[in-house]
C-alpha positions in Angstrom: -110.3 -26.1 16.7 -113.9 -24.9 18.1 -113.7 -21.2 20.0 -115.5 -23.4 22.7 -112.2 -25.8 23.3 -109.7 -23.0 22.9 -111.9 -21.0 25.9 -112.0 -24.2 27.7 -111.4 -23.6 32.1 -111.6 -19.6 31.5 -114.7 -17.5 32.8 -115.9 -15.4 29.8 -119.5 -13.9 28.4 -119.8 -14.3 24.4 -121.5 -10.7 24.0 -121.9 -11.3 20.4 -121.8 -14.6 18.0 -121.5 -18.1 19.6 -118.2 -20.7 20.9 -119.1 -23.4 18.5 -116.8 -22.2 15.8 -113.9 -23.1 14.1 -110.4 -21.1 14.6 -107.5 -21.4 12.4 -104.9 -19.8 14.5 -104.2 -17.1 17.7 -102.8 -13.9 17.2 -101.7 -10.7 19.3 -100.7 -8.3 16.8 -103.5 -7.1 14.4 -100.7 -7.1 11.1 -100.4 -10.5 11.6 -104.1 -11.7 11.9 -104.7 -14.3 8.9 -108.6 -15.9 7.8 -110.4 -17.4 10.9 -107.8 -16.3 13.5 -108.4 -15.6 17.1 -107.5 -12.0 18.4 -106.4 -11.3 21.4 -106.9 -7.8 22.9 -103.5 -7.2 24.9 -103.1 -3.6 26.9 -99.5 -2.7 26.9 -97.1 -0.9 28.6 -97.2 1.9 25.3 -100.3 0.5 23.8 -103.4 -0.9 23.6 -104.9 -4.3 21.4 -107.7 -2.8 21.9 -107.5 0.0 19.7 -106.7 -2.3 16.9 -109.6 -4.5 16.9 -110.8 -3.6 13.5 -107.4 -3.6 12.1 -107.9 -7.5 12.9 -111.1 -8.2 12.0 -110.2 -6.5 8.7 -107.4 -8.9 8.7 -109.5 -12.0 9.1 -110.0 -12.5 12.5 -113.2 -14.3 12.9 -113.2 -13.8 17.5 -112.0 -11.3 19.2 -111.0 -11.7 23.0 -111.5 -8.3 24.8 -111.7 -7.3 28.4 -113.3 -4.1 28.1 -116.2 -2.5 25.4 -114.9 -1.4 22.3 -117.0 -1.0 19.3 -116.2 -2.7 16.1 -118.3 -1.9 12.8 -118.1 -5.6 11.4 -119.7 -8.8 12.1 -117.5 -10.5 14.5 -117.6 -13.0 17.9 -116.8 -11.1 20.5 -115.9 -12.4 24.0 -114.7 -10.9 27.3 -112.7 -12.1 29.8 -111.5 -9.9 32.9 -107.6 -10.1 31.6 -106.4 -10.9 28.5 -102.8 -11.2 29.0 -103.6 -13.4 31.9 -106.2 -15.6 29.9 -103.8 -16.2 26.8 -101.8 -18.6 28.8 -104.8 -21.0 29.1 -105.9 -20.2 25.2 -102.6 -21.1 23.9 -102.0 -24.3 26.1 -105.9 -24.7 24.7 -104.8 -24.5 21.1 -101.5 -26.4 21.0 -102.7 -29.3 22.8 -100.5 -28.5 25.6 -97.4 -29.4 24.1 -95.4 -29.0 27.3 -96.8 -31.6 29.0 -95.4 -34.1 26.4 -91.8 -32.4 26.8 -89.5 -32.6 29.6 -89.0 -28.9 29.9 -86.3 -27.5 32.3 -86.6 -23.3 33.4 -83.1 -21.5 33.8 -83.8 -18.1 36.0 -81.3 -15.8 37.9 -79.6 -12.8 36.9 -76.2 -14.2 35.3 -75.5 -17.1 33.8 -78.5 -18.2 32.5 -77.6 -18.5 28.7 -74.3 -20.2 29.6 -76.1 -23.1 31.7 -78.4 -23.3 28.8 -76.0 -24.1 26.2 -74.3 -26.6 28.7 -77.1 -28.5 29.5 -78.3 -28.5 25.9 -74.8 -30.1 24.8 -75.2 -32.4 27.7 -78.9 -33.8 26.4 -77.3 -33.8 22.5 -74.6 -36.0 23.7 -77.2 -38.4 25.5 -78.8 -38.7 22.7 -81.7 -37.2 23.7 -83.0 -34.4 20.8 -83.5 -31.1 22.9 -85.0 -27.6 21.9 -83.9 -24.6 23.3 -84.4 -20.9 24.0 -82.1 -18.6 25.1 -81.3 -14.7 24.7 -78.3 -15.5 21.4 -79.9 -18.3 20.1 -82.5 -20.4 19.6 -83.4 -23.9 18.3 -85.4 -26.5 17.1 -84.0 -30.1 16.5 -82.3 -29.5 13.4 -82.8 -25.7 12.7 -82.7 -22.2 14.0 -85.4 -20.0 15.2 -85.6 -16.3 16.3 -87.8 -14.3 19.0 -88.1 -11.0 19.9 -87.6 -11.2 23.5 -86.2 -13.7 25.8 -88.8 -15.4 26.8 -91.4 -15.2 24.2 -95.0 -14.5 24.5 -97.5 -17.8 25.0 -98.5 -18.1 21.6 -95.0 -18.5 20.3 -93.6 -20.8 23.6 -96.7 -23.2 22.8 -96.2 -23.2 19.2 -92.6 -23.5 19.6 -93.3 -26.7 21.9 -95.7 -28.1 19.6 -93.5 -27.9 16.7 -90.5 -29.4 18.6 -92.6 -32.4 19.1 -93.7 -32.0 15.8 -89.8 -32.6 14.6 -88.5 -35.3 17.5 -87.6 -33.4 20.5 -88.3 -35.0 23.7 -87.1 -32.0 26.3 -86.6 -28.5 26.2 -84.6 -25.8 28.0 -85.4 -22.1 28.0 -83.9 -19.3 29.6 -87.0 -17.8 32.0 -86.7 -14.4 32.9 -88.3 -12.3 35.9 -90.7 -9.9 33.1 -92.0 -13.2 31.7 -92.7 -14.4 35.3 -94.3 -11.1 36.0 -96.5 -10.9 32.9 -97.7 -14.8 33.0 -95.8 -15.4 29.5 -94.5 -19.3 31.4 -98.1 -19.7 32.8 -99.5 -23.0 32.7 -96.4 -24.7 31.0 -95.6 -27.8 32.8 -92.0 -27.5 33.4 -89.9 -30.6 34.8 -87.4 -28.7 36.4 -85.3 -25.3 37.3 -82.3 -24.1 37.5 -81.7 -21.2 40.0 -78.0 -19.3 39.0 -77.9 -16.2 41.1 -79.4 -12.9 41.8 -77.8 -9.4 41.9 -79.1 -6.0 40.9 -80.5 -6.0 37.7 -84.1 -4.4 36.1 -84.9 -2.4 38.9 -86.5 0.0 36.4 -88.5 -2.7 36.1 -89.5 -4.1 39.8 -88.2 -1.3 41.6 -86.5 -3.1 44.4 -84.6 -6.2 45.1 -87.1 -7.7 46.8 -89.6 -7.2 44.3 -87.3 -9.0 41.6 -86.5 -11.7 44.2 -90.0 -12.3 44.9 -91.0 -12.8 40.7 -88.1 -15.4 40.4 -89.0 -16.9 43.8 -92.8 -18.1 42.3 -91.0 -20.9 40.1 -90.3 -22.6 43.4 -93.3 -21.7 45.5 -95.7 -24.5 46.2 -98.5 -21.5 45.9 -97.6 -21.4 42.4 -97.2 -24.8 41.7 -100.2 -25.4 39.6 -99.0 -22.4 37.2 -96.1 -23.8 36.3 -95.4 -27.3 36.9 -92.0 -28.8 37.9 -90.4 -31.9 40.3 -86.9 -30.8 40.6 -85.1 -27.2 41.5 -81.4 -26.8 41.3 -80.0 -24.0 43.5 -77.1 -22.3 43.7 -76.5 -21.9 47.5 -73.1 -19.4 47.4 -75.4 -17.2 46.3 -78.1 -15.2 49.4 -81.4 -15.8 47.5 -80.7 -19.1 46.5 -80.5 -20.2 50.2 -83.7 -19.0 50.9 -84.8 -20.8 47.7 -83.3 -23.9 49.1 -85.5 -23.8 52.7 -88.5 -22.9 51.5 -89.1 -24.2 48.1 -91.5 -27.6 47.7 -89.8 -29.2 44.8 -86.7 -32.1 44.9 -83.4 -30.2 45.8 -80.6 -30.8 44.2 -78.0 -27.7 45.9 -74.4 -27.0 44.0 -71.5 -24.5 45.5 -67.8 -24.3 44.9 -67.9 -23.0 48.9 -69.8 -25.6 50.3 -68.6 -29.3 50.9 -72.1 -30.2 51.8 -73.7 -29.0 49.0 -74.9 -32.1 46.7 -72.6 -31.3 44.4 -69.6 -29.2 44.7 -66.4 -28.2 42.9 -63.2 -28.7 44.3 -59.5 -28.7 42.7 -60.3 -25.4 40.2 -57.9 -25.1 37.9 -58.1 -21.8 35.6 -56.6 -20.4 32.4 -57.2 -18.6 29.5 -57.8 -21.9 27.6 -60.3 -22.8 29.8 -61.5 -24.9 33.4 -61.2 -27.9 35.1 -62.2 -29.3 38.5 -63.2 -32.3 40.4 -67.5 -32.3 40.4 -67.8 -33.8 44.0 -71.0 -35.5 44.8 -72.6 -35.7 48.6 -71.2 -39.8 48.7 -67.5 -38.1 47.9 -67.7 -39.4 44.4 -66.0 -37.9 42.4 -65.8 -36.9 38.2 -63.1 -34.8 36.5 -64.6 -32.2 33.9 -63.0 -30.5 31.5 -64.7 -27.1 29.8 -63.2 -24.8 27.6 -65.2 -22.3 28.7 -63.0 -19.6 31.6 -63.6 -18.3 35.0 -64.9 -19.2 38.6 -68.6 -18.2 37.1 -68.4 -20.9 34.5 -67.9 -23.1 37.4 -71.8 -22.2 38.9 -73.3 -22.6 35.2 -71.4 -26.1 34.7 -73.1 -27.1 38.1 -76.4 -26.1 37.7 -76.6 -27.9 34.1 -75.1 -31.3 35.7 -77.4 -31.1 38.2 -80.2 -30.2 35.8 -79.0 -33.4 33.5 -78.4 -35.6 36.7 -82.2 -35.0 37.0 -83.1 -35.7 33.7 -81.6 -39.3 33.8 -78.8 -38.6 32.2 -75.3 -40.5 33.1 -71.9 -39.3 34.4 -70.2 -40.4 31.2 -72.4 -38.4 28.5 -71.9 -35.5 30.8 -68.4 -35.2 30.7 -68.6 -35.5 27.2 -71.1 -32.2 26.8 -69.4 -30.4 29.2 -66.3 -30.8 27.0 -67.8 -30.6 23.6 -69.1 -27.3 24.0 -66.6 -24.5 23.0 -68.0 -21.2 24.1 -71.4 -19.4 23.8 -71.7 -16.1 21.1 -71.1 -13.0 23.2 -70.1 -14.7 26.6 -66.7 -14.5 27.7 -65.7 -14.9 23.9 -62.2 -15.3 23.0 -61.0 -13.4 19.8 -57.7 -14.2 19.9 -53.8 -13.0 17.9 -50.6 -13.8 18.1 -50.0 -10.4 20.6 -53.0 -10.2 23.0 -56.5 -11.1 23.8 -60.0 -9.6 23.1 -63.1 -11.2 24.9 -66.3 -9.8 24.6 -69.0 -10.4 26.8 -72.3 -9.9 27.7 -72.1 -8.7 30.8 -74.2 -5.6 31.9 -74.9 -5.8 35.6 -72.3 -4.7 38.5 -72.2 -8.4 39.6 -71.7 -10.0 35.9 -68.9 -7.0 35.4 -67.0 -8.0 38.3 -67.5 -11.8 37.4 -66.0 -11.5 34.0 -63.3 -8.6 35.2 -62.0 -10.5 38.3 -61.6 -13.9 35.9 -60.1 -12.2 33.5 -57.4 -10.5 36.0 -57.0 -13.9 37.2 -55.7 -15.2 33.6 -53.4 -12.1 33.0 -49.6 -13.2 33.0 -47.5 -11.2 35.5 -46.6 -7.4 34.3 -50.0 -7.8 31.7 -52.7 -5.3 31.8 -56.1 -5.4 31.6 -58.3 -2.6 29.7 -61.8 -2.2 29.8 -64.2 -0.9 27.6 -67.9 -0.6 29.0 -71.4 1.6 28.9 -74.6 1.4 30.3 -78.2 1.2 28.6 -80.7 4.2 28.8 -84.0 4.2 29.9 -83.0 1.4 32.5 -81.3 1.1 36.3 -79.5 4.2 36.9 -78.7 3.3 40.1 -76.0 0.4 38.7 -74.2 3.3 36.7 -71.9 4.2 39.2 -71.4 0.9 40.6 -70.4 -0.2 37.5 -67.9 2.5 36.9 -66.8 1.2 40.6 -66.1 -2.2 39.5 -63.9 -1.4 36.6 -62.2 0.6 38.5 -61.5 -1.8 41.1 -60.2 -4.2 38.4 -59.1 -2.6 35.1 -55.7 -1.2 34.5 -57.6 0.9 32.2 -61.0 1.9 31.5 -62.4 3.4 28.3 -66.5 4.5 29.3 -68.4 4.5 25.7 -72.0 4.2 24.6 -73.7 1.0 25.1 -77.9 1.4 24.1 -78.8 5.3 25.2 -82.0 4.3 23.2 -83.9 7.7 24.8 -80.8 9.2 26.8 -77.9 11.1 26.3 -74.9 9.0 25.8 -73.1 11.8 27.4 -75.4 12.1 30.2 -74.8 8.6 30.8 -70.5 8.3 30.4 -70.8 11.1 33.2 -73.0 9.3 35.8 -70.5 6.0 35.0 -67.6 7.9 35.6 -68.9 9.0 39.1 -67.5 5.6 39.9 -64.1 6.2 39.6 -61.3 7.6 42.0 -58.8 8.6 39.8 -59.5 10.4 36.5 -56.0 8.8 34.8 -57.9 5.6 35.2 -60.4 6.0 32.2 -61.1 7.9 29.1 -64.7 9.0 27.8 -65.0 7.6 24.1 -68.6 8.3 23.6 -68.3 6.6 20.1 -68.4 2.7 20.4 -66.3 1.9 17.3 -63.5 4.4 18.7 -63.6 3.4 22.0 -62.9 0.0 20.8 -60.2 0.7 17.9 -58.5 3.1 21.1 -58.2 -0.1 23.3 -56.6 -2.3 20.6 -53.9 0.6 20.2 -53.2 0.4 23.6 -53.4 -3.3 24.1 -49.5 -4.9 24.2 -48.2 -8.4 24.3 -50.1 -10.9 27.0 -52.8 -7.9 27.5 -56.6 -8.8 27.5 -58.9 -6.2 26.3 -62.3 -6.8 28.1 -65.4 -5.5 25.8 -68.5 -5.7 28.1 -71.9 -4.9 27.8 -73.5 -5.6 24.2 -72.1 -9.4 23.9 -74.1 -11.5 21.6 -76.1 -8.3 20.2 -75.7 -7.1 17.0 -77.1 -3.2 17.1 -77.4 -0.2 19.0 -80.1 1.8 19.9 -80.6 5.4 19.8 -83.8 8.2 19.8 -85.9 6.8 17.7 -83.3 4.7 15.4 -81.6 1.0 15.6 -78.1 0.7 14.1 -75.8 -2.5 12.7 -73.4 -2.4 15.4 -71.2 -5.8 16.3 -68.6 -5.6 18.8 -67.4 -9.1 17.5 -67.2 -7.6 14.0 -65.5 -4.3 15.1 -63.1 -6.1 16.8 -61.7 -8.4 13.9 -62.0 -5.3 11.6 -59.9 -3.4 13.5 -57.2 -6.2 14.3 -57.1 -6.7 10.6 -56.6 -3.4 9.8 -53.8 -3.1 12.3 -52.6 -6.3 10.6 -52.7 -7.9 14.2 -55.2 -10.6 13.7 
């Protein structure tokens, strides 16, 4: 494609070379420039594209896109923009042919939940027939294979690449996970989504935003009509048990469709939960009093918001009554979110769940499913280098719910672990409560020692990840594997 039509609606100066060029590809790291490539100069939290400019051109890069001087000692088109990060939206859209346009794209944001309703409403589209890529923090997919990112939400290069290639193999929709960062840094920009889901909102990356209302306000630009032409989108479907949705709900422009378990009036609502350890069922009321029995063998109230929000996603999306009680019911569980590893003596569920809200979600269902005179022991950490303010409350919550609490090491990445187990404990009342088992591994083997018959053993925090960081270093850690390696050895799996 010519430079010309990849810079097409930005304002730029070519200070060197011409537009009427051919580009082969668009790249934001310099080690992964190939012959003819775009460059784009990104400035980053810890570094600068800038400073790798001839890195790229040595690489192949035949443009660079900069938005300040910098010298480079080869032949090269250079052209500046005032942003970068916010022009690489537009390129990529450019480039692709936007790709998201041809897709019918729905946007899942909150705080919990979001992976969950993904997975649901992807099983939903499968079952209708309808071929659907998706991205979400466990896993992702194209029709027919797997692919990985780095990040939840992946960068505009890679969402429009991933679009065009899910056209490229059938798909006709899409549904991504859309977090507040990506929001914040323009990474969704000019996609032309169909639709959003809104789950919930509770503390979480205040290192990031600062404040609540700061967080609030990056989710709340999916469903501001200011925003509108940044991101596309018809329909919105809001959870309206939850504060922030509400306010979603009178102020957004798009179609409404509201769920609640609390609220009759809600278009749809959930009435007759019935809850075990082998999963949920309830009547899905709609706002004529029609009603549908679903059937999930996914657990908890919570589950009960996600299955909502991805009917009334699919309800949007054309898709009937009868193939969404089928996906609802085909879909067994989600890696790392309230998963069941189950024996003949107890249960061990391990979950993702790293905010105070999503600890007392997955606590207080769990507590719900013990049988009379069962316990429930908890074994939870907190990352480094992120909200210390949720430490405490966190300790708070198990506390509140956990017969027993074991405080380990979740991802000190730059902290120390110890540091961290203290400012969790701060949480607690009574020191018989819990036990500091800095080591993960340990902490867990210690809880399946305790664990007797009809206990659950709650593992929170890591979920779906597969590692651990520390200064400097990443290490192989599974909670999933640790668990069945220990209940092997112990001979109770």
């Amino acid at each position: 494609m010519k430079l010309k039509h990849v810079l097409e609606g930005l304002e730029y100066r070519i200070l060197e070379g011409d537009s009427d060029m051919d580009i082969s590809d668009l790249a934001i790291n310099s080690k992964k420039v190939s012959s003819n490539n775009l460059f784009i100069a990104i400035e980053g939290f810890s570094d600068d594209g800038h400073r790798f400019l001839a890195e790229a051109v040595r690489g192949g890069a035949a443009a660079v896109l900069i938005q300040k001087e910098a010298p480079i000692d080869h032949k090269v088109t250079k052209v500046m923009v005032k942003n970068t990060r916010r022009s690489l939206a537009a390129i990529s859209k450019n480039f692709f042919g936007f790709p998201s346009k041809k897709l019918k794209v729905t946007g899942v944001t909150g705080t919990n939940g979001k992976t969950t309703s993904c997975f649901l409403l992807n099983s939903i589209l499968n079952e209708a027939g309808i071929p659907n890529s998706l991205i979400t923090t466990v896993k992702s997919y194209l029709p027919g294979k797997e692919v990985k990112f780095d990040r939840t939400t992946p960068d505009p290069i890679e969402l429009n690449r991933f679009f065009s290639d899910s056209l490229s193999l059938g798909a006709r929709s899409a549904t991504m996970e859309v977090s507040s960062h990506s929001i914040d840094l323009g990474r969704v920009d000019l996609l032309d989504f169909e639709g959003f889901v809104f789950t919930n909102l509770s503390q979480d990356h205040l290192d990031y935003h600062k404040d609540m209302e700061s967080y609030f306000e990056a989710k709340r630009k999916l469903f501001t009509e200011a925003d509108r032409r940044l991101f596309g989108g018809r329909f919105a479907v809001i959870n309206i048990d939850d504060y922030y949705g509400k306010i979603i709900l009178d102020t957004t422009d798009l179609d409404t469709t509201s769920f609640s378990i609390n609220d009759p009036n809600a278009d749809l609502c959930a009435e007759n939960i019935k809850s075990s350890i082998k999963g949920i069922e309830f009547d899905l009321c709609f706002k004529d009093r029609k009603k549908i029995r679903l059937i999930s063998p996914l657990c908890g109230r919570f589950n009960v918001y996600n299955i909502l929000g991805a009917v009334g996603a699919a309800l949007n999306l054309g898709v009937s009554c009868r193939h969404i009680v089928k996906g609802i019911g085909s879909l067994k569980g989600v890696p790392g979110r309230f998963e069941k590893i189950a024996n003949e003596k107890f249960t061990v569920i391990v979950d993702y769940a790293h905010t105070p809200d999503g600890l007392e979600n997955v606590l207080s269902t769990a507590k719900e499913l013990l049988p009379s005179g069962a316990r429930l022991i908890t074994v939870f950490g907190c990352g480094g280098d992120r909200d210390r303010k949720k430490r405490k409350m966190m300790g708070m919550v198990s506390s509140n719910y956990s017969s027993f609490s074991i405080i380990t090491s979740d991802n000190p990445r730059s902290e120390d672990p110890l540091a961290i187990i203290d400012m969790i404990s701060n949480g607690f009342k009574e020191k018989d409560l819990f036990k500091k088992i800095p080591d993960r591994k340990k902490a867990i083997e210690h809880a399946i020692s305790l664990a007797k018959k009809d206990d659950i053993v709650m593992i929170a925090g890591k979920g779906h990840e597969d590692y651990q960081e520390f200064k400097g270093r990443r290490i192989h850690f599974s909670d999933q594997e640790t668990v069945r390696e220990i209940l092997n050895s112990y001979g109770k799996n």
